[in-house]
N, C-alpha and C positions, 0 to 999 in steps of 0.2 A: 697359627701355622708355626712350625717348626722352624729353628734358627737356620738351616739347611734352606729351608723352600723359599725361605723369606732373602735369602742370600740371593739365591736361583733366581727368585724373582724381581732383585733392583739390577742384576746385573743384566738382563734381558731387557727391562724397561729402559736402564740405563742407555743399551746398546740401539733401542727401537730410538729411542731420542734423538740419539746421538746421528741418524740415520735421515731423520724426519728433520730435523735442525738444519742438516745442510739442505736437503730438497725443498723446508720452507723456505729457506733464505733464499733460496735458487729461484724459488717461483716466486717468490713475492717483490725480487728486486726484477727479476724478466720481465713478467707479464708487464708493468708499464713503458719497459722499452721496447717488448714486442708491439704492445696498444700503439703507442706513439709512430713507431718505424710503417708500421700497416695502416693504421686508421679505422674507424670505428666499422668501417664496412666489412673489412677483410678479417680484422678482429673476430667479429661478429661468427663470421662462416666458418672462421675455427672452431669459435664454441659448439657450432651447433651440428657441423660435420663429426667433433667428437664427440661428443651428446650422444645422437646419431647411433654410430658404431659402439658407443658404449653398450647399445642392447646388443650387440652379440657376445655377453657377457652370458645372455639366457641361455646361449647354448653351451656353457658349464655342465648343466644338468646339475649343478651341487658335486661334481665330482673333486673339486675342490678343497672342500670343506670334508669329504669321506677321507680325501687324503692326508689331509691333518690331523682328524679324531682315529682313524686306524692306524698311520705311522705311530702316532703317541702312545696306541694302547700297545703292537703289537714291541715298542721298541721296550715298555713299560716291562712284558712279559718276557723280552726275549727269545722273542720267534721270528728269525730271520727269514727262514721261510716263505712266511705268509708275506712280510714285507716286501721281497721281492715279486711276487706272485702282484700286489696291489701295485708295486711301480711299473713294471711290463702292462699291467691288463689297463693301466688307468692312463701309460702312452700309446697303447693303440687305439683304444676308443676316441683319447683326444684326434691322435691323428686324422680318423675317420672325419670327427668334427670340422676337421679344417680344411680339409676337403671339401667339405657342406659349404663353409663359410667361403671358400675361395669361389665360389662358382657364384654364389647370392650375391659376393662384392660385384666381378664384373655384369652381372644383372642391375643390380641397384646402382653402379655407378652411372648407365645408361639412363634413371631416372631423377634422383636425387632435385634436378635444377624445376623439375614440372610440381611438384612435390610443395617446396617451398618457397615465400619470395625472395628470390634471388636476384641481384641487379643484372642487365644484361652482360656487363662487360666482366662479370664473376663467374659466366654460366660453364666455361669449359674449366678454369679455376675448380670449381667444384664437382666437376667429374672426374678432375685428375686428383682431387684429395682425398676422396671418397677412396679412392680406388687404392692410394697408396696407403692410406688409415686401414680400412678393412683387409689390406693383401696382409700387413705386420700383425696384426692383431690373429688373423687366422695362422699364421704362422707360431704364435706365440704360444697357443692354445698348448701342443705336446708339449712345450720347454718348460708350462709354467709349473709341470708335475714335481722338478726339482724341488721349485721355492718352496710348495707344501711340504712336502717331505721335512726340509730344514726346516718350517716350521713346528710341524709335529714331531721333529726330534729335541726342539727346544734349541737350537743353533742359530739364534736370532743375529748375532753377532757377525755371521756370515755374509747374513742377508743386508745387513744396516751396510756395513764398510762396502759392499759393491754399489748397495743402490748410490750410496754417497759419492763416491767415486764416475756412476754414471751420471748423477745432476750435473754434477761440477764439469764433467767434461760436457757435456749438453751446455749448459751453460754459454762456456768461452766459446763452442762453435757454432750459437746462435749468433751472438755478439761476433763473431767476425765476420759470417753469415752476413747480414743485413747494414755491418759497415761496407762490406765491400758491394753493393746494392740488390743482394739476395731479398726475394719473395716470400710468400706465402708457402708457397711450397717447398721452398729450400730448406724453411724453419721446419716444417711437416717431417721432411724426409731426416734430420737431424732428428728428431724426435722419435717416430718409428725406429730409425734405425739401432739405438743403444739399450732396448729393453733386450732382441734377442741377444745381444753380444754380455747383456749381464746373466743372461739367462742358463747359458752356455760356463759361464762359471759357478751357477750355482751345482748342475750337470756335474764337472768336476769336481766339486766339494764333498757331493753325496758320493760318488765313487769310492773318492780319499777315504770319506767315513766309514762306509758298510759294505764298500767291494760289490755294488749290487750288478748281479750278470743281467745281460740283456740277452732274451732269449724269448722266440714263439712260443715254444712248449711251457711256459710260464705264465702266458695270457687262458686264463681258467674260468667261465661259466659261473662256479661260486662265489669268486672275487666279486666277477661284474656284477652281479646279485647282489651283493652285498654293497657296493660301491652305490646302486641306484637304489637301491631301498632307504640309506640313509639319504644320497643327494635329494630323492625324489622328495621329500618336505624343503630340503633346503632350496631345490628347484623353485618352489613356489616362492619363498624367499626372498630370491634373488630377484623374481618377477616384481614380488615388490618393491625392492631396494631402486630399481631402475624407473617405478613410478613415481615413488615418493620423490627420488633427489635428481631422478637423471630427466624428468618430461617436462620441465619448462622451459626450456630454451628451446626442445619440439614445439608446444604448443607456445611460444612467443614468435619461432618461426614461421608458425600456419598461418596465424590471426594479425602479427603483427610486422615487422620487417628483423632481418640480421641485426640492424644498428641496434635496435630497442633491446637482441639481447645482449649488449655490451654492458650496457647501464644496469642489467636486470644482474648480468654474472659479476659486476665486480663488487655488489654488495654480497652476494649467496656464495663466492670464494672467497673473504675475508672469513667467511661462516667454515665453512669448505677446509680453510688452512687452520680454524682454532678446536675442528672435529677430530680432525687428523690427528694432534696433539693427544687426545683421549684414546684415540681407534689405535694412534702406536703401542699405547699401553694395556689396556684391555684385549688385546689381540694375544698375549701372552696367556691370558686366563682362558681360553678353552684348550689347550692341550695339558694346563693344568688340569682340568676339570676331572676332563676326559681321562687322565692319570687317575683321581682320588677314585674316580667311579668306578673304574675299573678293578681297583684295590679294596674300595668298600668302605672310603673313609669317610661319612657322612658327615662327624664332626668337625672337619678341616672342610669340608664343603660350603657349609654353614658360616663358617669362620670366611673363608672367598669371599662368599656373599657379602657381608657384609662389608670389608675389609676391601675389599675389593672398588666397589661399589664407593665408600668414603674418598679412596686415594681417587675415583677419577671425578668425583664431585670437587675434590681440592683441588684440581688443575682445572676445571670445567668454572667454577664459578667465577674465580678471579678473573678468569678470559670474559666471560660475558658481561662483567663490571666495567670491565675496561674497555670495550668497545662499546656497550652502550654511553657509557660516560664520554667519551674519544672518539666515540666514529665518525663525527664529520670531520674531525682534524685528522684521522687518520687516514680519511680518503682524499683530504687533497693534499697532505702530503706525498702520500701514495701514488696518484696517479693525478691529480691535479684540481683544482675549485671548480670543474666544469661538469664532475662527476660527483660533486656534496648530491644530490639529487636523491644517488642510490643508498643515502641512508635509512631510510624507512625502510626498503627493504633489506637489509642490515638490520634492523632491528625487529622488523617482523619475521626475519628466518630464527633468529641466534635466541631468540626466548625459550620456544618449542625445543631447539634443536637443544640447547643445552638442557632441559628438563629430561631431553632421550638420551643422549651422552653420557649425563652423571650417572645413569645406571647402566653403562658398559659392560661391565664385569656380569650382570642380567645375561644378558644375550651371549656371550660366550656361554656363558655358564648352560644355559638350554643346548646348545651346539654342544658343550663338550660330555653331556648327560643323555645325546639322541633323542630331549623332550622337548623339540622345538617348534612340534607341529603346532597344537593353539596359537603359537605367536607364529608364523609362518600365516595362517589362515588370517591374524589380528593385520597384519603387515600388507597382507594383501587388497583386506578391506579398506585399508587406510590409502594406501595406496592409488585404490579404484575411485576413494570419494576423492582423492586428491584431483584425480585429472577429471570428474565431471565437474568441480568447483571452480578449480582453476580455466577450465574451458568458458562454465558460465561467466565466473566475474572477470575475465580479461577485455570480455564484450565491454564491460562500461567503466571498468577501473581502470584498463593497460596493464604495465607490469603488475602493479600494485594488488591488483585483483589475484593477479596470478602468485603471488605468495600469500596472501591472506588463503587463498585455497587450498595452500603448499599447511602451512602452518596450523588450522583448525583442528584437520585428521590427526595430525601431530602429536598434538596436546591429549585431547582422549587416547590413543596409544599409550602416550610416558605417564598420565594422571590415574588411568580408569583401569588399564590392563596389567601391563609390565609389574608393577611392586605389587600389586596382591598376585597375581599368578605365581613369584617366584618363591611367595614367603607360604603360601600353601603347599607347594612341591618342597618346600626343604624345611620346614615344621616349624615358622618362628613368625610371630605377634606380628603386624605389619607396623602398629606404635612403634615394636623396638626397634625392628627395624632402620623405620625413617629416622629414629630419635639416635640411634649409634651411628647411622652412616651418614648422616646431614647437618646434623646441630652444629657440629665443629665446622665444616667448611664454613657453614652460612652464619656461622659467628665470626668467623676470623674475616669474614669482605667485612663486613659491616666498618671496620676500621679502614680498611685501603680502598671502598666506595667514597668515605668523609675525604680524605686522603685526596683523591680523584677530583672530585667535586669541587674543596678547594683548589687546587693547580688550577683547574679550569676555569675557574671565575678570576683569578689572578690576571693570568692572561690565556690566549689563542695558541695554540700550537701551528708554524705556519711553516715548519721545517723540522728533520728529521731529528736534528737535534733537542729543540725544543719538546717537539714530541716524547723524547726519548728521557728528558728530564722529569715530563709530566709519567711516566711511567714507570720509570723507575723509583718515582716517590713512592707511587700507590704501592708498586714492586716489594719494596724495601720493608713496609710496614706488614705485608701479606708474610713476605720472608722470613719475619722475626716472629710473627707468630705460629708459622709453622714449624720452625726449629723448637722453640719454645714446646710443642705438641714432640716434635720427636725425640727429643733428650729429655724429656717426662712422662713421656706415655710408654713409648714403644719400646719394645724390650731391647732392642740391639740399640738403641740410641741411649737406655740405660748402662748398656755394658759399657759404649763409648767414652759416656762422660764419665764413670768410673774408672776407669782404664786412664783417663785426662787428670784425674783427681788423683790420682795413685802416681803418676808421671810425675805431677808438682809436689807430691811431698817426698818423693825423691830426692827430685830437683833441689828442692828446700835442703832438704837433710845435709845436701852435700855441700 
């Protein structure tokens, strides 16, 4: 990649981090004072009311993802035009949607408590959450056309400083919330209520940027066509996306009680907050993509791929090191010794899941090339065996069944499909591949896994501090080997340290 793209590209990553860092800290320090304030029960009905409403994601249709690979290409070419024509035609179809979704919510909130086990004294609890989850979310549906947009114009920066800005105030009004003896639903309604208000500024951003008119006569037949022809693979997609990660805490709910999913999500959101970390950065690489393809640049495609692919196996492996090596001290750190339990699963999600992560920049890369259909069909397969699996072994295992189910499909996805599929569509050896995008990461854990391993046998991590010294050990040795790769490999980290060199004999001279 070019000094330019590569610039483009840390200052985006930079900005996606920068974004994801306060929202992690936000959730990772909440969630055990939300657990604790509620109790496992009402905990529990969170999870699974969000779960829940998470599939009215399906009614997306992929228009989402059209709206980020068309903003990118049309902004690429400079055709304002059409631009405008895709933001009008892709908010009224939303609109339409949410209309759909507003009428389903007050429907399904009438059911929701027959549905799953729910304790008695939970059962109106749960039609008032339902109702107020599902009313924001369908609401949000027009607003969210903004965020795409910014995304497909490469404006990630916009998007980081608001979401940041909305954690952190979420945050403090949860915590005053529930000191002053606020509920479940007090928490709920703080929650729904800050995605539209960031939403609304993402709205004025895009104005600021491209003046885009809102107008009827700008909602076009061909756009919509164009909009559902690409969403309609990503539609399937999405169907998957919501089997694979969003159907266990359903089917924990059918088979087994609310409580069981507390213990089941706080091992699969430690998983959840180190994906995140990957998904902020690879999220970048499909309106790249979508840019080179557009342009015709096959070799800088290639170069992605790979390139791509390494940097999110470098943040992916050490995370997985580290909590395998750490997860029971990080969970009762975290939330306390009564929940070490959910380590297994902990460790049976973050194996899989980190083998599909490190190849990030994969999946964009298909999104931002409109060849995502084979893996849209593989996703859904995966998908499908997950919830008969998980169905079957929850009968005799409990949770545990139900992530060994999560997990299997998993593996044949990130093993069997994804790296040969990609290295066929973009004409490169599937050896070099593996051997350019993985040697390096999986050589530099090997020192901060020994690193790890020792702290631990030392002693126990039984507090945040302690933790955080055993971490920052492994941390520190990961760090120096990476720097070490980038002020010797990378070209901009070669100009760096010459530029450094040139300073000091300066400095010397005078």
């Amino acid at each position: 990649m070019t000094a330019g793209f590569r610039v483009q590209a840390l200052r985006n990553i930079g900005s996606n981090w920068f974004g994801l860092g306060v929202s992690l800290a936000v959730g990772f320090f909440i969630s055990p004072f939300i657990l604790h304030k509620l109790g496992d029960e009402a905990f529990g009905l969170w999870v699974l009311i969000f779960s829940v409403t998470g599939y009215y994601g399906l009614f997306d249709l992929g228009i989402r993802s059209s709206v980020i690979k068309y903003a990118a290409r049309y902004a690429a070419v400079g055709d304002r035009e059409r631009l405008a024509r895709l933001i009008n035609t892709s908010l009224f179809t939303y609109s339409c949607i949410a209309v759909v979704l507003l009428i389903l919510t007050g429907v399904g909130s009438r059911y929701v408590d027959s549905i799953f086990h729910i304790a008695p004294n939970f059962l109106r609890t749960a039609r008032l959450l339902f109702m107020m989850v599902g009313t924001a979310l369908a609401v949000g549906f027009p607003l969210s056309v903004f965020a795409g947009v910014l995304q497909g114009l490469q404006r990630f920066h916009w998007l980081n400083l608001t979401q940041a800005a909305s954690s952190l105030l979420r945050a403090l009004l949860i915590v005053i919330a529930l000191d002053r003896g606020g509920g479940l639903l007090t928490v709920a309604l703080i929650t729904v209520a800050l995605p539209p208000l960031a939403s609304c500024v993402y709205l004025l951003t895009v104005r600021r940027l491209i003046s885009v008119p809102f107008d009827r006569r700008l909602i076009d037949r061909r756009t919509f066509r164009e909009l559902v022809s690409y969403g309609a693979v990503t539609f399937v997609a999405i169907v998957a996306e919501r089997l694979r990660f969003q159907s266990d805490a359903m089917v924990i709910g059918i088979f087994l009680s609310a409580s069981a999913i507390t213990y089941f999500s706080i091992g699969s959101k430690l998983v959840d907050y180190s994906n995140a970390i990957v998904d902020s950065m690879a999220d970048i690489f499909m309106p790249m993509s979508s840019q080179l393809d557009a342009t015709g640049d096959r070799a800088r495609l290639q170069q992605l791929f790979i390139t791509g692919n390494r940097a999110c196996a470098m943040v992916m492996f050490p995370i997985c090191a580290t909590l395998i090596i750490l997860g029971k001290s990080v969970i009762e750190v975290w939330v306390g010794p009564r929940y070490v339990s959910s380590y297994i699963i902990l460790v049976l999600l973050i194996i899989p899941r980190t083998l599909y992560r490190a190849q990030g920049a994969s999946t964009r890369i298909l999104f931002g090339m409109a060849r995502h259909k084979p893996l849209a069909i593989v996703l859904l397969s995966e998908g499908l065996a997950n919830l008969f699996l998980s169905i079957a072994l929850i009968r005799r295992y409990g949770i545990v069944g139900d992530a060994i189910g999560t997990s299997i499909p998993l593996l044949g996805t990130s093993l069997l499909f994804l790296p040969s599929y990609l290295c066929r569509l973009l004409g490169i050896r599937l050896r070099d591949f593996v051997t350019r995008a993985y040697t390096l990461p999986g050589l530099l854990c090997g020192p901060q896994a020994a690193v790890l391993l020792l702290m631990r046998h030392w002693f126990q991590a039984h507090n945040y501090v302690q933790l955080a010294v055993q971490i920052a050990a492994g941390g520190s040795v990961y760090g120096a080997g990476v720097l070490w790769f980038f002020f010797t490999r990378e070209p901009v980290g070669l100009k760096l340290r010459a530029r450094f060199a040139e300073f000091l004999q300066q400095a010397i001279s005078r």
